[in-house]
Backbone as ProteinMPNN parsed JSONL, in Angstrom:
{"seq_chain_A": "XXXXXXXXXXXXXXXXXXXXXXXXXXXXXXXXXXXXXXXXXXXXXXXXXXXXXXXXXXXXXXXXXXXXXXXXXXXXXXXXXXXXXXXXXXXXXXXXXXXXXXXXXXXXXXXXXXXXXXXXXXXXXX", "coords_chain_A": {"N_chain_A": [[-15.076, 14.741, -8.455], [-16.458, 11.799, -9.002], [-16.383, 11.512, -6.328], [-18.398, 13.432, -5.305], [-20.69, 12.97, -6.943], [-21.629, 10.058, -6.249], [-21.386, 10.168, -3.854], [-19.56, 9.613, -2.127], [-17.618, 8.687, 0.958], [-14.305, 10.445, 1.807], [-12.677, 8.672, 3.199], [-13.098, 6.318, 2.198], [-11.284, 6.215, -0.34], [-8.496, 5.988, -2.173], [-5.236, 6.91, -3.417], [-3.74, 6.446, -6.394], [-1.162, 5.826, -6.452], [-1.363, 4.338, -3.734], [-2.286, 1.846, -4.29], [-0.811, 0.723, -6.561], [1.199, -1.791, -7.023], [3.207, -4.205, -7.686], [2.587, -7.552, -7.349], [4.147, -9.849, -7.944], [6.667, -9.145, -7.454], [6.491, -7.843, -4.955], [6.768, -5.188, -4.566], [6.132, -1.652, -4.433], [4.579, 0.978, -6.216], [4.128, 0.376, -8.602], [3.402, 1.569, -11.322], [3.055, 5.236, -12.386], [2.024, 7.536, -10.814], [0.235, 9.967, -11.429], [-1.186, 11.674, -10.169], [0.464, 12.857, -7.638], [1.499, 15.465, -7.157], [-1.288, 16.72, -6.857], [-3.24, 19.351, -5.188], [-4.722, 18.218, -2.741], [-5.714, 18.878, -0.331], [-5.739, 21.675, -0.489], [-8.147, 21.925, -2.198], [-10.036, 20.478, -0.26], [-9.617, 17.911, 0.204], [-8.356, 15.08, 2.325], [-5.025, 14.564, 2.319], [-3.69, 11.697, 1.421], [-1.466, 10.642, 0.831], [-0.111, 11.04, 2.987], [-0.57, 8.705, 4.631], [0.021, 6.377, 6.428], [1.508, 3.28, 3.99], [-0.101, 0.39, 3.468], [0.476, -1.561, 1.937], [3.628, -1.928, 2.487], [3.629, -1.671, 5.251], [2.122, -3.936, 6.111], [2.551, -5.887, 5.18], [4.733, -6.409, 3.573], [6.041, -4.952, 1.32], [8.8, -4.135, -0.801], [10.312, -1.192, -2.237], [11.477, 0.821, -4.952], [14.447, 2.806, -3.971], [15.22, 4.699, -6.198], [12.87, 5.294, -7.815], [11.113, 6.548, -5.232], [12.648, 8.755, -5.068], [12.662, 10.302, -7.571], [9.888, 10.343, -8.198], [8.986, 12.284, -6.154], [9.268, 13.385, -2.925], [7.017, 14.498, -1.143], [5.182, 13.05, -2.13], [5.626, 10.474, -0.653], [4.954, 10.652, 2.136], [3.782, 9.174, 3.56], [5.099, 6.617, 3.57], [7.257, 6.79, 4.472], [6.518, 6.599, 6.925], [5.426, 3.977, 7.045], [7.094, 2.95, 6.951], [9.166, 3.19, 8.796], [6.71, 2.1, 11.145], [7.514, -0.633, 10.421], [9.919, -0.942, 11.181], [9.927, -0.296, 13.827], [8.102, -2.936, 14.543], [9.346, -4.637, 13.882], [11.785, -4.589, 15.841], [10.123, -4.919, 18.339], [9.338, -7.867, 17.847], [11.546, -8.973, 18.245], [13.345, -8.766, 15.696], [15.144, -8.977, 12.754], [14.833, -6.163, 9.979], [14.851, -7.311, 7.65], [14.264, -9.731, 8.1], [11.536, -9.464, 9.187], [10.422, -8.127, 7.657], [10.295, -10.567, 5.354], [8.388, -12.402, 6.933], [6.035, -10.756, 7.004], [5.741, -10.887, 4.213], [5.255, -13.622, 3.682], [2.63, -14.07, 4.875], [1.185, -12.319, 3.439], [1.411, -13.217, 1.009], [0.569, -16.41, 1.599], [-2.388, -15.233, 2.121], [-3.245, -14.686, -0.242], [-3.205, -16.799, -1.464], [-5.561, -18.432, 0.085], [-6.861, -16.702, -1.32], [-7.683, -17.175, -3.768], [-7.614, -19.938, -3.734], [-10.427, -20.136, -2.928], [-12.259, -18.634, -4.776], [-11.707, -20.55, -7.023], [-13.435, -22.409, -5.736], [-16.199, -24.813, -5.945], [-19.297, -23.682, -6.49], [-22.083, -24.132, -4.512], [-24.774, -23.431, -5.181], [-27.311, -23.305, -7.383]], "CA_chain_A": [[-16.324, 14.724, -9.166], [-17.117, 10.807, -9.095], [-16.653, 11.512, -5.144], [-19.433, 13.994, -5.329], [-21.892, 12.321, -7.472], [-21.613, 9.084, -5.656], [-21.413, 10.395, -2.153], [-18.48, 8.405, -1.741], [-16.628, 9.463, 1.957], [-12.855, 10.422, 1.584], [-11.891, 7.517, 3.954], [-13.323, 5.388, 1.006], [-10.998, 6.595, -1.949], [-7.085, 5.668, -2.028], [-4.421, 7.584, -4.544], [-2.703, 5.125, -7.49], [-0.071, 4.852, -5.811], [-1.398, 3.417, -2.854], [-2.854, 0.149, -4.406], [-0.828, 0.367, -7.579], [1.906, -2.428, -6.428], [3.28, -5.294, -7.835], [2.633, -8.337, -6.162], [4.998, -10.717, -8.098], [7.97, -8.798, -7.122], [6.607, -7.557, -3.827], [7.094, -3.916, -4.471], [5.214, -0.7, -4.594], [5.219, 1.531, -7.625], [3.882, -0.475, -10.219], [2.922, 2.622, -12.107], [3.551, 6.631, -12.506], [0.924, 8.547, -10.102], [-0.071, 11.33, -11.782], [-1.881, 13.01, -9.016], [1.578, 13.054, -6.931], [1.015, 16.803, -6.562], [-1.92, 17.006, -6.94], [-3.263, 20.111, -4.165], [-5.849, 17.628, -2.223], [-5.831, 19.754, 0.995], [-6.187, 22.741, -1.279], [-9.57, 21.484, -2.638], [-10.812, 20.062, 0.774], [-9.893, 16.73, 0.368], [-7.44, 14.803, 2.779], [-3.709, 14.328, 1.667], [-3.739, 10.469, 1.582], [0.179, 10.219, 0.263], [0.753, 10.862, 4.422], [-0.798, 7.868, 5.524], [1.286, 4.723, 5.727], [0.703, 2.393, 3.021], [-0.339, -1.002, 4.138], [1.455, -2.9, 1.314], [4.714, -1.875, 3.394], [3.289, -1.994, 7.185], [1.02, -5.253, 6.626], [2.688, -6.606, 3.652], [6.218, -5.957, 3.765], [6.59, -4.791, 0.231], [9.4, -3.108, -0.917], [10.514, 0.122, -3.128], [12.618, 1.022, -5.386], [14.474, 4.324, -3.608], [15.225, 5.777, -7.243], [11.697, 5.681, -7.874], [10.451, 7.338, -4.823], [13.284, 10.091, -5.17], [12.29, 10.627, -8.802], [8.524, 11.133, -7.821], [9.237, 13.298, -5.361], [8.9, 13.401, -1.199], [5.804, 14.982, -0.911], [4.332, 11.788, -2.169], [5.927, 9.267, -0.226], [5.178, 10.882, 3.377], [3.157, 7.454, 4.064], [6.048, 5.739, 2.692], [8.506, 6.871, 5.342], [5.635, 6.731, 8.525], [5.337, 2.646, 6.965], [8.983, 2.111, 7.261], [8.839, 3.371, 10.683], [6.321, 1.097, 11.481], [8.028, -2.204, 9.956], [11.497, -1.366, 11.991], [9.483, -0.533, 15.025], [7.077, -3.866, 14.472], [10.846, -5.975, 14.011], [12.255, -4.73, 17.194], [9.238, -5.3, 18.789], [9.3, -9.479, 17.23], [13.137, -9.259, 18.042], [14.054, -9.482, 14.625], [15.676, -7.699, 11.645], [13.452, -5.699, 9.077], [14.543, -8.464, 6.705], [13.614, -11.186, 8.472], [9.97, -9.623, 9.83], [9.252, -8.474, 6.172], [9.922, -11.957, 5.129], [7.117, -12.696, 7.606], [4.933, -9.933, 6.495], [5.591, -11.335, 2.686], [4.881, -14.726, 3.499], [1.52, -13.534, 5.48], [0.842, -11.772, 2.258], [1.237, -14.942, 0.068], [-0.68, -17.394, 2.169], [-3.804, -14.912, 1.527], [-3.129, -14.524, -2.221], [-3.344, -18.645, -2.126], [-6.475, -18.496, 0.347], [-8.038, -16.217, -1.585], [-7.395, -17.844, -5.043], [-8.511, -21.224, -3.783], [-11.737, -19.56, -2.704], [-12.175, -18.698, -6.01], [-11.609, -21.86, -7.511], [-13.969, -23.77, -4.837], [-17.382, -25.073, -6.872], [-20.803, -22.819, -5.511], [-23.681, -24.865, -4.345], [-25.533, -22.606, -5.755], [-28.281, -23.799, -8.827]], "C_chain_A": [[-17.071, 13.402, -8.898], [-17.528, 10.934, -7.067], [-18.574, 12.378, -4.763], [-21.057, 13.401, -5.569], [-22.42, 10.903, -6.837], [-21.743, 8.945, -4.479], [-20.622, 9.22, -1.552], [-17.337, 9.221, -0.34], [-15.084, 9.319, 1.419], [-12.032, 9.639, 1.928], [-11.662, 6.483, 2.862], [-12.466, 5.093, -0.053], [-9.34, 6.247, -1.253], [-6.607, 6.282, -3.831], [-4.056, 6.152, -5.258], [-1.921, 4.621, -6.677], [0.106, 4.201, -4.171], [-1.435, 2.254, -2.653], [-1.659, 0.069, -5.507], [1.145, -0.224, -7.296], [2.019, -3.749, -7.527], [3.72, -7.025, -6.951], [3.75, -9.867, -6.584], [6.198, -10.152, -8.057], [8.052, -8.054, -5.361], [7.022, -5.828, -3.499], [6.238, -3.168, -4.784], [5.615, -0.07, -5.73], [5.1, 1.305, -9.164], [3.729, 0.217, -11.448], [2.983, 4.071, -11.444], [2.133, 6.681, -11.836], [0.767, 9.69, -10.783], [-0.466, 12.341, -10.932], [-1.056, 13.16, -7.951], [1.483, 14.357, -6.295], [0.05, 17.473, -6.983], [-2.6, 17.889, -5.628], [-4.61, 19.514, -3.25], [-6.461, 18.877, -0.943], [-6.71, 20.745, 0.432], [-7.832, 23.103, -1.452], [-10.433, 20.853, -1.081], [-10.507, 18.445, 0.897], [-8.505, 16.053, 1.508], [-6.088, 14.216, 1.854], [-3.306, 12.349, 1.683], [-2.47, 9.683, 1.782], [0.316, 10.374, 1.995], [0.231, 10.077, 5.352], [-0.04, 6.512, 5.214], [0.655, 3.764, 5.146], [0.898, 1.017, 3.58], [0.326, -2.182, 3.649], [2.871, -3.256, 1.672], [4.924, -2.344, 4.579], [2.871, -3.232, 6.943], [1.52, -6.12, 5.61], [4.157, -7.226, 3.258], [6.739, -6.065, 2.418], [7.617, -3.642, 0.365], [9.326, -1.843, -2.2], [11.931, 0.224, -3.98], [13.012, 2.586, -4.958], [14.571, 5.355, -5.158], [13.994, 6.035, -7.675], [11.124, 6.677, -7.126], [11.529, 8.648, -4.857], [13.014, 10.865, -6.445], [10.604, 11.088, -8.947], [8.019, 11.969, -6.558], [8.639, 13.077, -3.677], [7.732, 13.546, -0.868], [5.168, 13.9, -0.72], [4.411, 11.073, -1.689], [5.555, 9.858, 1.156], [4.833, 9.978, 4.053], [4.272, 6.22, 4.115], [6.937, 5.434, 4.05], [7.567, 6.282, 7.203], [5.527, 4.656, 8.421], [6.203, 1.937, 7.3], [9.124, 2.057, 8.563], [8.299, 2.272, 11.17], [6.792, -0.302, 11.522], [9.246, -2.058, 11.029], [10.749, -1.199, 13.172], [8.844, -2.21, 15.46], [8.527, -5.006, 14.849], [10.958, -5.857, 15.185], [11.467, -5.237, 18.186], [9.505, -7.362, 18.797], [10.478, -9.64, 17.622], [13.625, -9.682, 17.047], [14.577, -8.644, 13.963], [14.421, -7.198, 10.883], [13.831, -7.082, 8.182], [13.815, -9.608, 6.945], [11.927, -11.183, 8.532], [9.736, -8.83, 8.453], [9.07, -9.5, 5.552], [8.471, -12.416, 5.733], [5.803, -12.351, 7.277], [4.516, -10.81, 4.752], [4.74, -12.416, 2.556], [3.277, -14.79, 4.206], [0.823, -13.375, 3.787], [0.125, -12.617, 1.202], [-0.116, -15.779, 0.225], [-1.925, -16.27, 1.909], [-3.886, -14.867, 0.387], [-3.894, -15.849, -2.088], [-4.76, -18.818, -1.332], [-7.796, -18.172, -0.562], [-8.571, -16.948, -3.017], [-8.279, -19.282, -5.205], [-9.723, -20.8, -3.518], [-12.449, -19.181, -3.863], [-12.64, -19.704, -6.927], [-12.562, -22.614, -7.024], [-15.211, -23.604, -5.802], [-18.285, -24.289, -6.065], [-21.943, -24.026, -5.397], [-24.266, -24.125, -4.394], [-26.553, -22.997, -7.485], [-28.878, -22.833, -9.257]], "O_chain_A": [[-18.25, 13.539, -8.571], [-18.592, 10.569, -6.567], [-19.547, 11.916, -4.167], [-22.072, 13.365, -4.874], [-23.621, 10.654, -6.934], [-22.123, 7.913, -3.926], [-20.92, 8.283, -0.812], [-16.493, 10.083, -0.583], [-14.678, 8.356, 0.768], [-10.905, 9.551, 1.44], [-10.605, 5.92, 2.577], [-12.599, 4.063, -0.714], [-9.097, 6.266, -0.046], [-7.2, 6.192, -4.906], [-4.099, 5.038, -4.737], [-1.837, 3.479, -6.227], [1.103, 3.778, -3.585], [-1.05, 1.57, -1.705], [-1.293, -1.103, -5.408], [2.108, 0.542, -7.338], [1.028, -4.201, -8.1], [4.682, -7.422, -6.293], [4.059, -10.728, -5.76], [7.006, -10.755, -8.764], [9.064, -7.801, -4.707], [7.463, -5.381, -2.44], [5.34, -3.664, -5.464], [6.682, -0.32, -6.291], [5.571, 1.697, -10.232], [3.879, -0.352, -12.529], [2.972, 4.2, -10.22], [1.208, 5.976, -12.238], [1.568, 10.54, -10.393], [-0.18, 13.538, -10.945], [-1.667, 13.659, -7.006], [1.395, 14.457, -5.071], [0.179, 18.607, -7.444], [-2.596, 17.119, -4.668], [-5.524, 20.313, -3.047], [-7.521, 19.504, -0.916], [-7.923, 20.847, 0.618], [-8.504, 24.058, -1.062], [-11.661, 20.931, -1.122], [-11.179, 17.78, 1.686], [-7.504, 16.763, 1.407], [-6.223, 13.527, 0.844], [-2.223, 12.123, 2.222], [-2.257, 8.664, 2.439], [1.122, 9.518, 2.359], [0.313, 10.307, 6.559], [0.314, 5.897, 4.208], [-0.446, 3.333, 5.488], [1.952, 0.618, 4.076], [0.664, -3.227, 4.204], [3.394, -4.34, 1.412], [5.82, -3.062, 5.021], [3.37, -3.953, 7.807], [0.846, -7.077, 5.228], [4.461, -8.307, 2.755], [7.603, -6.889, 2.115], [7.582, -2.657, 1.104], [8.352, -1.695, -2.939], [13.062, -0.178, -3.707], [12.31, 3.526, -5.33], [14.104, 6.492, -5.228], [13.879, 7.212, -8.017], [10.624, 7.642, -7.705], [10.953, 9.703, -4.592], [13.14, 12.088, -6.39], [10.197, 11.998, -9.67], [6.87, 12.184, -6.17], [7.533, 12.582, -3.464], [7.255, 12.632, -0.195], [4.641, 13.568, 0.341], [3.421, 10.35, -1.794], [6.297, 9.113, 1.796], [5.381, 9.767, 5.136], [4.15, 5.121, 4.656], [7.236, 4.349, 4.549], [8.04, 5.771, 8.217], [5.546, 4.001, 9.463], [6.275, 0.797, 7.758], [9.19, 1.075, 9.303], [9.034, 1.399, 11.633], [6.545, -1.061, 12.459], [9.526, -3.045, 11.708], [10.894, -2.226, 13.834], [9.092, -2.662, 16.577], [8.652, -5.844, 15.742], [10.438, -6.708, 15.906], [12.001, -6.016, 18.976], [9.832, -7.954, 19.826], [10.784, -10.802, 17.353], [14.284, -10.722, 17.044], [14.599, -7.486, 14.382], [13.279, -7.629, 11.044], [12.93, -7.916, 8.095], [13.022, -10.253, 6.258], [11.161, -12.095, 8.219], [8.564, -8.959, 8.1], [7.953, -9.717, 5.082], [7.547, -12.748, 4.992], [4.793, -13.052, 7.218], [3.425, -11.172, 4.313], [3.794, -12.485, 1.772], [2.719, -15.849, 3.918], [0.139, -14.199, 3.182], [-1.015, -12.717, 0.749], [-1.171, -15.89, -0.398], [-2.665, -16.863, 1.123], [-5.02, -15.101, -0.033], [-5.035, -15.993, -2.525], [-5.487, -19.48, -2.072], [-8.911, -18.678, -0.686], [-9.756, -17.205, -3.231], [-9.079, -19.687, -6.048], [-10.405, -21.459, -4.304], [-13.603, -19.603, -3.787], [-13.734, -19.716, -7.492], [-12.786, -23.624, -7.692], [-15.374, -22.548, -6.412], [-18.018, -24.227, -4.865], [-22.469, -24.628, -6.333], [-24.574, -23.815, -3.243], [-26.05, -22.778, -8.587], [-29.604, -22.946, -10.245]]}, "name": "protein", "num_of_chains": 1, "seq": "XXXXXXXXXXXXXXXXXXXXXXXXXXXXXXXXXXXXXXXXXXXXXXXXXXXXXXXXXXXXXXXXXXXXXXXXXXXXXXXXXXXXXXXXXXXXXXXXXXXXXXXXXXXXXXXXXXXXXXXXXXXXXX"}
């Protein structure tokens, strides 16, 4: 509906549980998705849950597996295509996944603190 009225493209819009992450523990999941099965396709809209989530691939957050087994497969299909990515991305770096999500984490960080001080900086602006 807000898509409609807004003329907002589908590329535009991300499910809960794409963004909804905690960033002081570094994990996804922060909160229950409700729209988990929700029938997107059904309705015309793209399935979003099967694109890999970035807070995994670009981020190197983790999961708790009893979580994503408890909200079921369907939802995580991004989940598993992200993981992929991170062990491909290691071998690639010659490293372990631990080590090159460390990397990813600490990537992560340093923009938190970029962005924060940016923030903080005074506006020359009157």
């Amino acid at each position: 509906m807000l898509r409609s009225k807004y003329k907002i493209p589908s590329y535009n819009c991300a499910t809960h549980a794409q963004v909804s992450v905690s960033a002081q523990f570094m994990k996804i999941g922060q909160h229950t998705d409700w729209a988990g099965n929700f029938p997107f396709v059904a309705i015309g809209l793209p399935d979003n849950y099967a694109l890999p989530l970035a807070s995994v691939w670009a981020f190197g957050f983790d999961y708790d597996h009893t979580f994503v087994s408890a909200t079921g497969n369907r939802m995580w299909q991004g989940l598993i295509y992200a993981d992929q990515m991170v062990r491909e991305q290691a071998s690639l770096a010659g490293l372990t996944v631990p080590q090159y999500k460390q990397l990813l984490q600490q990537r992560f960080k340093e923009l938190i603190r970029a962005l924060s001080s940016a923030d903080e900086e005074p506006s020359n602006e009157h």
